[in-house]
GUFIVEX-976316 format. One line per 5 residues: number of its first residue (from 1); their letters; for each residue x, y, z of C-alpha. Coordinates in nm, 4 decimals, padded with zeros to 6 digits, always signed. Each point is the difference from the previous one (the first is absolute). Layout:
! GUFIVEX-976316
NUM> A> X Y Z  ...
! end
This chain:
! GUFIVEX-976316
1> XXXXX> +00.0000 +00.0000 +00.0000  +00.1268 +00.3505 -00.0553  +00.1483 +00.1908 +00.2734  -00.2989 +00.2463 +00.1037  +00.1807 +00.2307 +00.2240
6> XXXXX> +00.3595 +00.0554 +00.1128  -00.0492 +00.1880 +00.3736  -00.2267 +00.0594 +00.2454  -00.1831 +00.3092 -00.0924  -00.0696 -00.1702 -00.3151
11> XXXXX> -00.1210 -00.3188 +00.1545  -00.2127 +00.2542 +00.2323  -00.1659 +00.1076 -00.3258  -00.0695 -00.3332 -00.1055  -00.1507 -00.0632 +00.3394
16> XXXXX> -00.2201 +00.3207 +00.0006  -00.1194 -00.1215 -00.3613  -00.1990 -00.3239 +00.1625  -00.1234 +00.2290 +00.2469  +00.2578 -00.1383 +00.2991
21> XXXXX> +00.1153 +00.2681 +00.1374  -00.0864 +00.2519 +00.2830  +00.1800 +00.3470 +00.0816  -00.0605 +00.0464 +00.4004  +00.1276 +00.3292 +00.1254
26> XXXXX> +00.1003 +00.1139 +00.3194  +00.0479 -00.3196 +00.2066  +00.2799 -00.0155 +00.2790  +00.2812 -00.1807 +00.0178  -00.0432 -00.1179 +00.2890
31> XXXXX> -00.1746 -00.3051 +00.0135  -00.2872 +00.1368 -00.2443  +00.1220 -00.1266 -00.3189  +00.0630 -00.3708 +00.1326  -00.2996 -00.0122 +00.1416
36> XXXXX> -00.2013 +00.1156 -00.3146  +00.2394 -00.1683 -00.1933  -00.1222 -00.3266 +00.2068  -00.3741 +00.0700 -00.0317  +00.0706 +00.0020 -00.4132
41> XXXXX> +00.1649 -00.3539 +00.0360  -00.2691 -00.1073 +00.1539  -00.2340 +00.1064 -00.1733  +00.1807 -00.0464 -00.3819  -00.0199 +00.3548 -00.0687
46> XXXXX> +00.1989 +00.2177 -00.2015  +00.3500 +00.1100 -00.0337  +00.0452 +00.2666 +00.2565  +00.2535 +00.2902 -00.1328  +00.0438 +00.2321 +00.3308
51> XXXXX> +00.0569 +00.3512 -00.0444  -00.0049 +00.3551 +00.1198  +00.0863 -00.2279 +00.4003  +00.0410 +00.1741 +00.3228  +00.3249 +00.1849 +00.0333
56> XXXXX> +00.1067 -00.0612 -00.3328  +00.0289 +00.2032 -00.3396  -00.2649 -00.0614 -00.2205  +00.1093 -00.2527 -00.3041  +00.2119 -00.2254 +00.2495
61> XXXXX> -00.1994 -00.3204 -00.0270  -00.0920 -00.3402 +00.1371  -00.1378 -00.2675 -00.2218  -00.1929 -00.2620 +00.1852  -00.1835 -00.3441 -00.0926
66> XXXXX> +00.1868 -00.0124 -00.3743  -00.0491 -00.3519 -00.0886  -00.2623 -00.1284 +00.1969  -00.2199 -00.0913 -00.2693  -00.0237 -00.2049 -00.2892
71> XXXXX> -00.0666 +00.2705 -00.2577  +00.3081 +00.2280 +00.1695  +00.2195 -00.3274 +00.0615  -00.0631 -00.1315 -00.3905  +00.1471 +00.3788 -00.0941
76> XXXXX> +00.2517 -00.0020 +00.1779  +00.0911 -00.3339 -00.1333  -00.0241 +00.1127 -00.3282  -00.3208 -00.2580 -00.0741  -00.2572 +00.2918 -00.0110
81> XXXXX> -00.2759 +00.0914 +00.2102  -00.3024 -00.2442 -00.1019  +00.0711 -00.2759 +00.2828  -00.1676 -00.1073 +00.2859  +00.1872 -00.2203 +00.2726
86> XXXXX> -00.0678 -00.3266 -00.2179  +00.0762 +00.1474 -00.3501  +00.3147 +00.1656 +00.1200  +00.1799 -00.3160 +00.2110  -00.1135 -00.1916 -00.3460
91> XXXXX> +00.1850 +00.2142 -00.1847  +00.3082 +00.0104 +00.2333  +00.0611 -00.3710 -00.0536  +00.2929 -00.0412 -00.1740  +00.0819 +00.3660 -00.0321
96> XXXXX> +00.3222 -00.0343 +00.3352  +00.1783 -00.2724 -00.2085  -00.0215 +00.1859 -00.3621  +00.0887 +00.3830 +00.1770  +00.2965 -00.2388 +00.1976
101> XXXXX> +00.1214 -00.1385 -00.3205  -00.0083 +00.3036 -00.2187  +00.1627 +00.1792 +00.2618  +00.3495 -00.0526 -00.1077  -00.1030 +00.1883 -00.3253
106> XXXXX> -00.1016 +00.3369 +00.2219  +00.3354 +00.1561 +00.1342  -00.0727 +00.3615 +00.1603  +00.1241 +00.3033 -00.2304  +00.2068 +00.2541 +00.1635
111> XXXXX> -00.1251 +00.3458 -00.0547  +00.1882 +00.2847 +00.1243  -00.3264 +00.2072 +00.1744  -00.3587 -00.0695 +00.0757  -00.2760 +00.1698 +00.1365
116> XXXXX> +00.1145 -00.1179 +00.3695  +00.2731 +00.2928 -00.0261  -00.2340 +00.2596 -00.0306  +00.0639 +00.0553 +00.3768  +00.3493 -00.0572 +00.1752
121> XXXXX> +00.0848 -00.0052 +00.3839  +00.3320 -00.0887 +00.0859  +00.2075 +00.0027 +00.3277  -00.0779 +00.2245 +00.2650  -00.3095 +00.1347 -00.2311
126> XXXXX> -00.1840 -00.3869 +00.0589  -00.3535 +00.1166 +00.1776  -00.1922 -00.3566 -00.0154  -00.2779 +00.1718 +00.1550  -00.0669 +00.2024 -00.2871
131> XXXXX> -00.2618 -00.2674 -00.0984  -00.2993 -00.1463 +00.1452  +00.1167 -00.3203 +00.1854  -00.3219 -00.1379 +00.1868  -00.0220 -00.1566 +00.3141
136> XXXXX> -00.1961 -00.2654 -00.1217  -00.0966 -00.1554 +00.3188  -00.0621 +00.0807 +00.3809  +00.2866 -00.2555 +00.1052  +00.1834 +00.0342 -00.2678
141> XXXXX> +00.4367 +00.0961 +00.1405  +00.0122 +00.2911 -00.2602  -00.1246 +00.1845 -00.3081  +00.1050 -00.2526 -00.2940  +00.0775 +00.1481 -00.3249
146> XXXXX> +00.0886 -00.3464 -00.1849  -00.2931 -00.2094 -00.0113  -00.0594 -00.0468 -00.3362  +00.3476 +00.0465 -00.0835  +00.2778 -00.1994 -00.2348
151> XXXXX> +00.3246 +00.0124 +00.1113  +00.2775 -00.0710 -00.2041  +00.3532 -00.1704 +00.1086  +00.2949 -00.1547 -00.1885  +00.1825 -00.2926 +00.0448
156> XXXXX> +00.3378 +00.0817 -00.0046  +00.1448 -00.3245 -00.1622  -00.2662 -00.0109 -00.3354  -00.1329 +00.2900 +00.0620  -00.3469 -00.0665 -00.0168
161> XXXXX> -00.2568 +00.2326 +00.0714  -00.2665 -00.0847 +00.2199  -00.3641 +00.2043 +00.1214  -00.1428 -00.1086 +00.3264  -00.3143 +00.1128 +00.1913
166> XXXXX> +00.1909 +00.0811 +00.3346  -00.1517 +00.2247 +00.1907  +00.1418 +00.3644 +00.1534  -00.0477 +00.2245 +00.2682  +00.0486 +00.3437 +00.0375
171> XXXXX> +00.2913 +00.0833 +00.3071  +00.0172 +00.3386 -00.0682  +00.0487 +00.2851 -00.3053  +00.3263 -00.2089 -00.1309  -00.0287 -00.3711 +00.1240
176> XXXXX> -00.2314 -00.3092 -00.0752  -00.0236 -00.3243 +00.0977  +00.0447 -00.3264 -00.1911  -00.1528 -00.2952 +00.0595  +00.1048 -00.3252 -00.1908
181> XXXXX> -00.0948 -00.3480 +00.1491  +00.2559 -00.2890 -00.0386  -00.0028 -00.2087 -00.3211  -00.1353 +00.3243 -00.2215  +00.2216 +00.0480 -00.2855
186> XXXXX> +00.0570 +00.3838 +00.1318  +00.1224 -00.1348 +00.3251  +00.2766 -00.2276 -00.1932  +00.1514 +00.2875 -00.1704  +00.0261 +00.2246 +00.3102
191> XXXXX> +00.1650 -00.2951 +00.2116  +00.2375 -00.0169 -00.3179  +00.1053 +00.3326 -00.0239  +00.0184 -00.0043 +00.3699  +00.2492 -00.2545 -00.0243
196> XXXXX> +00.2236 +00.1840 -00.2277  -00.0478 +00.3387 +00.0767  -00.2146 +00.0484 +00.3076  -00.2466 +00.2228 -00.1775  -00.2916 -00.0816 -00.2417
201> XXXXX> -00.1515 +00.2057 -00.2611  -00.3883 +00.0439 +00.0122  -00.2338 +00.2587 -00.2639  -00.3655 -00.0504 +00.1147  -00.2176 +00.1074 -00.2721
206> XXXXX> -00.3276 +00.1621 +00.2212  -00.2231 +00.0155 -00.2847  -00.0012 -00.1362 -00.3815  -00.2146 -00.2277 -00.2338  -00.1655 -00.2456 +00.2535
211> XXXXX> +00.1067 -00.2741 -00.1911  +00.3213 +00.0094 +00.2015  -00.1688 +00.0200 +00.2867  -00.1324 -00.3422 -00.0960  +00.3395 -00.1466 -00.1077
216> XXXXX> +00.1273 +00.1035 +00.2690  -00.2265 -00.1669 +00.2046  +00.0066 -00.3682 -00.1838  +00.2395 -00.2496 -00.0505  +00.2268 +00.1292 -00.3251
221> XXXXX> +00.2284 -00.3522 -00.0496  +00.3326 +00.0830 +00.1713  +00.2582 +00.1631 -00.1978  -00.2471 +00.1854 -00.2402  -00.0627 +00.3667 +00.0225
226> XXXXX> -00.3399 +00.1395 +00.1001  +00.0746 +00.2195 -00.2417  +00.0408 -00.2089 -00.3168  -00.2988 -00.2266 +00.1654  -00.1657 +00.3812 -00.0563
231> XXXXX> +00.0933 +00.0623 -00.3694  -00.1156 -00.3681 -00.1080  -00.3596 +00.0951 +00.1982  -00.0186 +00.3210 -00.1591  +00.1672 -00.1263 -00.3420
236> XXXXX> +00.2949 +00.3101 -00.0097  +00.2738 +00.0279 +00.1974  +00.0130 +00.2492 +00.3335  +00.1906 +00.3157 -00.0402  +00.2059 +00.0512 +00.2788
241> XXXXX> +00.3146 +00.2311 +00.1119  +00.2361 -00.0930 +00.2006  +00.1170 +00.1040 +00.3219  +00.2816 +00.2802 +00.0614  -00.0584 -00.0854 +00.3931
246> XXXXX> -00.0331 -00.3908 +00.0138  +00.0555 -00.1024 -00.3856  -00.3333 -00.1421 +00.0020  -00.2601 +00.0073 -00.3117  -00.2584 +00.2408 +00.1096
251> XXXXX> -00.3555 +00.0003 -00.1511  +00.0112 +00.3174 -00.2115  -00.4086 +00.0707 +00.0357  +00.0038 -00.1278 +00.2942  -00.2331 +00.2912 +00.2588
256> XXXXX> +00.3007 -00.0304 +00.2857  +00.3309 -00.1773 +00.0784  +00.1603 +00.0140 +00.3546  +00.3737 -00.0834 -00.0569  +00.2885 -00.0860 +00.2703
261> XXXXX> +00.1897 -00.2559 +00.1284  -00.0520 -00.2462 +00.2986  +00.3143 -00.0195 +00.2160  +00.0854 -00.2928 +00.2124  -00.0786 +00.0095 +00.3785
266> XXXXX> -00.2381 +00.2976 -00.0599  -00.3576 -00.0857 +00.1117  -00.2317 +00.1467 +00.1322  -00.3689 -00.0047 +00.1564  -00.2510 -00.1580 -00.2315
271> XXXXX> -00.3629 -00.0728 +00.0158  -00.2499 -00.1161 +00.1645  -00.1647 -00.0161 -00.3301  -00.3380 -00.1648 -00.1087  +00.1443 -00.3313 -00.2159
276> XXXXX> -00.2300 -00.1316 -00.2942  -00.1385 -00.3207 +00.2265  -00.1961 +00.2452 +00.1856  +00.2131 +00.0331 +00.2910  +00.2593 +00.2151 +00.2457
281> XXXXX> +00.2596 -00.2927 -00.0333  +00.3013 +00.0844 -00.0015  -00.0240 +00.3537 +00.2973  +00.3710 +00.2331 -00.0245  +00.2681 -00.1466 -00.1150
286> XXXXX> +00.3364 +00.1004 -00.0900  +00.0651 +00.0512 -00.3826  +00.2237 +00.1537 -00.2382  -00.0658 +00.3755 -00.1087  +00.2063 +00.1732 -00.2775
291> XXXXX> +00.0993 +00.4179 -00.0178  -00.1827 +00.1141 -00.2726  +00.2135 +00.1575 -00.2527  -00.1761 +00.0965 -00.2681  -00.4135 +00.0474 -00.0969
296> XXXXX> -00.1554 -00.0114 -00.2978  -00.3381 +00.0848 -00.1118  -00.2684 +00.1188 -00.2419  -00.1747 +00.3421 -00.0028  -00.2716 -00.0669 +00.2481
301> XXXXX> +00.0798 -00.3679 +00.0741  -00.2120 -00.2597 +00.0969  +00.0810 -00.2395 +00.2835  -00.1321 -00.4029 -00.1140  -00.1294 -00.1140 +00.3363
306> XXXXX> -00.0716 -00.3455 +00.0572  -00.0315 -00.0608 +00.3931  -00.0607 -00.3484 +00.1023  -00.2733 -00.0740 +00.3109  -00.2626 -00.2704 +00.0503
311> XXXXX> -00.0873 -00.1120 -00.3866  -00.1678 +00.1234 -00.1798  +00.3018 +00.2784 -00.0780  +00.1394 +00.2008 -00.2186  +00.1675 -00.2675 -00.1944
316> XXXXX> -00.1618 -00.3222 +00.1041  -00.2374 -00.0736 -00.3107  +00.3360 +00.0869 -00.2405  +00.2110 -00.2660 +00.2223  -00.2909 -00.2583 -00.0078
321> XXXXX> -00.0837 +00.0609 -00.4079  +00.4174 -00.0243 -00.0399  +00.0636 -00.2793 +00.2194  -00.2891 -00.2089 -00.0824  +00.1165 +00.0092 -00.4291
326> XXXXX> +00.4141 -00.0150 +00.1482  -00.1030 -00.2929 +00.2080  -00.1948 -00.1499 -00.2929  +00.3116 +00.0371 -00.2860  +00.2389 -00.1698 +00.3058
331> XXXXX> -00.1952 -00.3654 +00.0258  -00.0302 +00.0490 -00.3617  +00.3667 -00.0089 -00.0501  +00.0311 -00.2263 +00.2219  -00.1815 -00.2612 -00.1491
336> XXXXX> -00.3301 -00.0139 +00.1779  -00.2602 -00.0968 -00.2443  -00.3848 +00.0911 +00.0121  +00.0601 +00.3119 +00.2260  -00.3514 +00.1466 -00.1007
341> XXXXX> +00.0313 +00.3198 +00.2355  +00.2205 +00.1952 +00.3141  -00.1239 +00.2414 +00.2189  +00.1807 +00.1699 +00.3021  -00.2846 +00.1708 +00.1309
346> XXXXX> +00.0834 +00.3354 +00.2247  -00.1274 -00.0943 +00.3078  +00.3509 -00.2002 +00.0095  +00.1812 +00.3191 -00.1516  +00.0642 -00.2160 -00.3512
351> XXXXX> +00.2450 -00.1859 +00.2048  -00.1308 -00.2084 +00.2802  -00.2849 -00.1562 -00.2045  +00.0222 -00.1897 -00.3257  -00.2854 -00.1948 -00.1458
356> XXXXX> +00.0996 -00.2087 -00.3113  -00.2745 -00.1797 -00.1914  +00.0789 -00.3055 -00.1802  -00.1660 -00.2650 -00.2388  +00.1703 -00.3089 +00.1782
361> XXXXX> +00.1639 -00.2813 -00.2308  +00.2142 -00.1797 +00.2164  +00.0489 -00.1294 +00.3547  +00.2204 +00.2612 +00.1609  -00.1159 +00.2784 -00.2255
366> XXXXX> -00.1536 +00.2136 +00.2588  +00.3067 -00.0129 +00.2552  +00.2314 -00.0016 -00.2475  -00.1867 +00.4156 -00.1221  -00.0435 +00.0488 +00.3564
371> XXXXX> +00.3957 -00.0821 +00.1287  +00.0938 +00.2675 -00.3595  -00.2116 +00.2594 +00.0684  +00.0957 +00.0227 +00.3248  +00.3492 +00.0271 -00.0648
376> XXXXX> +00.0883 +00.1837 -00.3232  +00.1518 +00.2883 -00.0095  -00.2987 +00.1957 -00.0317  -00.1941 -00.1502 +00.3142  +00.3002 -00.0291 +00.2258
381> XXXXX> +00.0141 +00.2419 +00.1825  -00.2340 +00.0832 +00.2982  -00.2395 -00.3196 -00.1680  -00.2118 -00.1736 +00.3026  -00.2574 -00.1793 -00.1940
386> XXXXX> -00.0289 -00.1961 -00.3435  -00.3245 -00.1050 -00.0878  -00.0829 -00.2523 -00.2786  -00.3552 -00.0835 -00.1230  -00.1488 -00.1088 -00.3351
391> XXXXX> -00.0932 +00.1550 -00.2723  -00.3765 +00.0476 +00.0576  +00.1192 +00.2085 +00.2875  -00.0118 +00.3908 -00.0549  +00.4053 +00.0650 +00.1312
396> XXXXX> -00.1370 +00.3936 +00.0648  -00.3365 -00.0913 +00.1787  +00.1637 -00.0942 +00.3400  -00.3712 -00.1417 +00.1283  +00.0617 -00.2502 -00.2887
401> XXXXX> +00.3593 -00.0659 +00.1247  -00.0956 -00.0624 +00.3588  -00.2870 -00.1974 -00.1022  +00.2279 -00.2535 -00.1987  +00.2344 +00.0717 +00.3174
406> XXXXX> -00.2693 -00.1473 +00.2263  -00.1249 -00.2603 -00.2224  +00.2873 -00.1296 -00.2023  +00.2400 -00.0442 +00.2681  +00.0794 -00.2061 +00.3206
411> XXXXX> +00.2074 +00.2082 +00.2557  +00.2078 -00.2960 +00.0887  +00.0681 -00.1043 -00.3681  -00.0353 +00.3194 -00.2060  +00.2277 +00.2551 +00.1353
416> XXXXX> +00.3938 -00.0324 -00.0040  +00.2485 +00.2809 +00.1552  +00.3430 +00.1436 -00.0924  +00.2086 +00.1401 +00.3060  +00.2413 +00.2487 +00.0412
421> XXXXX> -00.1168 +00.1704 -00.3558  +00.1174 +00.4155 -00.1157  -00.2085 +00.2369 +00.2101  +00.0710 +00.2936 +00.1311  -00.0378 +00.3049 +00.2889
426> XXXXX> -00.3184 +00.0490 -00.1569  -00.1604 -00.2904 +00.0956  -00.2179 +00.0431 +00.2643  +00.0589 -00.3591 +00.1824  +00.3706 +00.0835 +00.0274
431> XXXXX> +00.1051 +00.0360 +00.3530  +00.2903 +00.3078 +00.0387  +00.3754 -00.0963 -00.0246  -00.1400 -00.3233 -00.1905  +00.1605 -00.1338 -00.3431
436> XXXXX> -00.2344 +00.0639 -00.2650  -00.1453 -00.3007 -00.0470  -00.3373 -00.1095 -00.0560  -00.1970 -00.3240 -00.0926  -00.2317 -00.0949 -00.3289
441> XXXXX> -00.2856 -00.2056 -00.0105  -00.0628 -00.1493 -00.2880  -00.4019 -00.0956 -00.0543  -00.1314 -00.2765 -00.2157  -00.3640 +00.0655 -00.0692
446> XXXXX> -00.0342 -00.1810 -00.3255  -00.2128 -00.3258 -00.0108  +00.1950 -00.2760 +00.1079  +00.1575 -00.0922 -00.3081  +00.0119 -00.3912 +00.0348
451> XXXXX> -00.3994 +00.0323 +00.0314  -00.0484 +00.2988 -00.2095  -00.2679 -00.1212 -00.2317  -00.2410 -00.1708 +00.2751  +00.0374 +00.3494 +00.2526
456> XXXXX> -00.3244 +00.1414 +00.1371  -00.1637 +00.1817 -00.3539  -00.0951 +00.3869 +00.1287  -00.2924 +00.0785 +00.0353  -00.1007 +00.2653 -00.1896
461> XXXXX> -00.1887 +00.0957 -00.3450  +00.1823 +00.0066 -00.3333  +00.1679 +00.3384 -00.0062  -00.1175 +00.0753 -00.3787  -00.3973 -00.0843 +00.1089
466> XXXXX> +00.0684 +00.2535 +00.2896  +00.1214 +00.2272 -00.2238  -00.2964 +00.0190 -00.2485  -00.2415 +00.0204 +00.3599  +00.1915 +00.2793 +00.0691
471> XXXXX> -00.0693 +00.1780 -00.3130  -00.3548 -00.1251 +00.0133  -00.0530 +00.1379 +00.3211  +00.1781 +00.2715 -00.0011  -00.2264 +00.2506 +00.2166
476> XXXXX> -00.0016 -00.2588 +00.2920  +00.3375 +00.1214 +00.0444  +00.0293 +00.3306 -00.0173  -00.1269 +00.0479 +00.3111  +00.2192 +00.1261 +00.2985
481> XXX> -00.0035 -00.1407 +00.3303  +00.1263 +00.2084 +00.2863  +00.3293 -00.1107 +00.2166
! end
């Protein structure tokens, strides 16, 4: 498909074109645009571009709820805007492994400027409240300017480039936070440079395209750029410039870029922070910060906020759509036949849920998916539970799952566990000063497949004669019960 916008003013125009976007003025900071912001998630509203907010110059922005639809998330995937949740994961299938492979084929191009220089503060002149960072929750350690962020780092050996969703908070006018978890590809590179020079370089690109947001988010394969991943999805290469301060590629129309340099034994307070299961997990802890050297941003920039909380949040239906079609390609490629659907709803963040629906056709089959999708790169980390049904099962209607749950399965028989698995602080179940460890479960609720054909029939009508009631009777249903 043809690349339909290159930044994120001109994906905002796309956006207002479907009618998906709202302009509230005049909200605070402080805890006003979360919880707004929160009420939209819930409620699948619009995007939300902030302006004109308390104590702040009018045209410093703060763009809320960006891909929490399907119409918004199949735009910002490039796939248009006529989806719904079903037409758009359909669609996805297949598309990870062909933007993966054509990757290679989608190097960056180096440009010398970009519209991210059309403001410069350097050295002593770095004011980082300048722009509208929200407090985006009542518990919440500190005002956190990278939420929706991608934050690029090198490795110093190949020198790949990587973009990671880690997330920063403000310390004061000229220092951030940053927060990578162990096992993210960001946090290899620092410890590598830390090795060899005790410093790290770090650009964190505040606002841009939401489609790095996303990459940044998933799981690009090792060793490949987010940003070639980028120019497949889009089908042209990113224009980027590179770095006088850390040498890294910046994204040239990119709305702000925070450079500097994390320094070994520098750390600082971070958090509490509200973490995407829905919890306060891991309180204050001690975490690297970096001087900001240098700032970069647009003529009244917008700020891409994408604060986690209980799910439904800002980015839960884009990690559930993603990770469900991700999930899909991986037992694909690895040789599970008959997958007929994925799904990792959001009440498990797209992470600790996965329902796989398969047509079985051989003894083992269903384990075999289960034991996979559990534990391919795409599900691995912060996974709990694997689900596998059958085919006549709806993967996204989870009273359909549970229902095959409770009727398909025997506790004692049906359900097998993996210890000591990747989690993280984030988990909820994790005890302080614990290793991050957690344990799967992996659920067989397909029909026992050595009795398959003489299970218990279901009991109810042919869904085709249902269909034509429904159309018969129409005006029986289109009445409304109250709640």
């Amino acid at each position: 498909m043809k690349n339909q916008y290159n930044d994120l003013r001109q994906w905002l125009e796309q956006v207002k074109a479907i009618g998906e976007l709202a302009h509230p003025k005049g909200a605070d900071w402080n805890l006003e645009i979360g919880g707004v912001s929160e009420i939209d998630y819930k409620k699948r509203g619009p995007a939300l571009l902030f302006d004109e907010i308390k104590g702040h110059a009018k045209g410093f922005r703060i763009l809320t709820s960006s891909t929490n639809s399907a119409r918004r998330l199949g735009l910002t995937l490039r796939m248009g805007a006529d989806h719904n949740d079903a037409s758009l994961v359909e669609q996805l299938r297949g598309a990870p492994n062909r933007w993966a492979a054509a990757a290679k084929d989608f190097d960056p191009v180096f440009v010398d400027s970009g519209p991210v220089f059309e403001n410069v503060m350097q050295g002593d002149a770095v004011d980082l409240m300048k722009f509208p960072t929200p407090l985006w929750h009542a518990l919440d350690g500190g005002r956190y300017i990278g939420t929706g962020a991608a934050v690029a780092t090198i490795d110093p050996d190949d020198h790949w480039v990587n973009l990671g969703a880690y997330r920063s908070m403000l310390v004061d006018k000229n220092h951030v936070t940053m927060n990578i978890v162990n096992g993210k590809h960001g946090r290899t590179h620092c410890d590598k440079w830390m090795a060899r020079e005790g410093r790290a370089p770090v650009a964190i690109h505040i606002g841009m395209d939401p489609l790095f947001m996303i990459l940044a988010g998933v799981e690009v394969p090792t060793g490949m750029s987010e940003l070639n991943y980028a120019g497949a999805v889009r089908g042209e290469p990113v224009k980027v410039v590179k770095s006088t301060i850390t040498g890294l590629p910046l994204i040239a129309d990119a709305e702000i870029i925070i450079e500097g340099w994390i320094k070994q034994g520098e750390t600082t307070d971070e958090g509490p922070f509200g973490e995407w299961p829905g919890y306060y997990v891991s309180g204050t802890t001690q975490e690297p910060y970096l001087k900001v050297e240098r700032v970069l941003y647009r003529n009244d920039p917008i700020i891409l906020g994408a604060p986690p909380a209980k799910p439904p949040h800002d980015y839960s239906y884009m990690r559930t759509i993603m990770k469900s079609a991700m999930i899909f390609d991986a037992l694909v490629s690895a040789g599970i036949p008959e997958v007929k659907g994925v799904y990792a709803p959001e009440c498990g963040g797209g992470r600790m849920l996965v329902i796989v629906a398969i047509r079985q056709r051989y003894a083992g089959h269903a384990r075999q998916a289960g034991f996979i999708a559990s534990q391919c790169r795409e599900a691995a980390y912060m996974g709990k539970y694997t689900i596998v049904v059958d085919e006549d099962i709806d993967v996204t209607n989870l009273e359909e799952v549970l229902w095959a749950v409770c009727t398909r399965t025997d506790p004692a028989t049906s359900i097998d566990f993996i210890r000591r698995a990747w989690a993280s602080k984030a988990e909820p179940m994790l005890r302080p000063g614990e290793p991050a460890f957690n344990s799967r479960a992996v659920i067989d609720a397909c029909k026992p497949f050595e009795w398959i054909a003489d299970f218990p029939r279901v009991a109810e009508a042919d869904p085709v004669y249902l269909r034509e009631l429904e159309k018969k009777w129409h005006g029986l249903f289109d009445i409304r019960l109250p709640h």
